[in-house]
C-alpha positions, 0 to 999 in steps of 0.5 A: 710175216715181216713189216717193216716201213719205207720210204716210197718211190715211184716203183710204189705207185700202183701198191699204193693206189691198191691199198688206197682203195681199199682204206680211203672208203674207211675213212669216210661217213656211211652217208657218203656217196659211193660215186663220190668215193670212187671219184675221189680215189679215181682222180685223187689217190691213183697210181699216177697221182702217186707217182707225182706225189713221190716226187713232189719237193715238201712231201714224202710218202711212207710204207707200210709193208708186210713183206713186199706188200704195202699194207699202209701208208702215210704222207707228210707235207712240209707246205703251210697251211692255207685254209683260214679254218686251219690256221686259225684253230692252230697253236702251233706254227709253223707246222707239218702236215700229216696229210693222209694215214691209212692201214689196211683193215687186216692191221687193224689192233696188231699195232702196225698202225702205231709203228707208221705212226711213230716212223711219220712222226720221226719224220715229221720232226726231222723238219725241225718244225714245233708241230703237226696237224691233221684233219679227221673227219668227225664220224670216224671215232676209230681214227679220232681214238687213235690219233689222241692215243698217238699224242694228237688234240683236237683244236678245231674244225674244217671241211672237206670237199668230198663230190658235191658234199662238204663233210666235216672234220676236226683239225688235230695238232701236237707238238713235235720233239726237236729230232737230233 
């Protein structure tokens, strides 16, 4: 098996939307609603969103890819914060937005995940910009464990809308190595 990471296109949208729904529910509390789950994938993380995301100015998709299987993805926002929970716990500005980060359950411990990781983290500093952020919600241990592995600290918190509920997560920051 070969992996290896790309940049998506819009070719990428429906593989993306597949591995989405199987890494988003992950993320979430058990307390969540599966409804809300599935709304949430419906209108947010579908292959026509995705379509629209590839082409958005400011955001760029990352591949995961186990031979042409897309087995994780990442996206990078260049747009600045505008949550006054976030700006106000941030160090750093301006900032890149690591947005989404998922892998597949079947990655899980094979160090794939590090290897996207360190591909978004080039990436996000090739903006320029002095720092990163990302929100994590604070139930999911396994992400928090790997994004402090990865470098990230927490600075505070936020909420996220997720159907009717508000779930809470952590805002992480670190800073980003000016790319040459």
């Amino acid at each position: 098996m070969s992996i290896r990471i790309t940049t998506a296109t819009a070719d990428d949208a429906e593989a993306l939307a597949e591995c989405a729904a199987i890494t988003f529910p992950l993320a979430c509390p058990p307390a969540s609603r599966p409804e809300d789950i599935e709304r949430h994938i419906a209108t947010h993380l579908s292959a026509a969103r995705f379509a629209a995301l590839v082409g958005m100015p400011g955001h760029t998709i990352l591949c995961l890819r186990e031979d042409a299987r897309v087995v994780g993805w990442s996206m990078v926002v260049l747009d600045q914060p505008a949550d006054a929970d976030v700006l106000d716990a941030l160090s750093l500005s301006p900032v890149v937005e690591l947005s989404k980060f998922y892998v597949h359950p079947e990655q899980h411990g094979r160090g794939t995940a590090a290897a996207l990781m360190a591909a978004t983290l080039e990436l996000a500093a090739r903006s320029g910009l002095p720092g990163v952020w990302l929100g994590v919600n604070q139930e999911n241990p396994r992400a928090i464990r790997f994004y402090e592995k990865s470098g990230f600290r927490i600075v505070g918190t936020k909420r996220f809308r997720l159907g009717d509920r508000f779930e809470d997560d952590f805002i992480l920051e670190q800073p980003l190595a000016m790319a040459p």
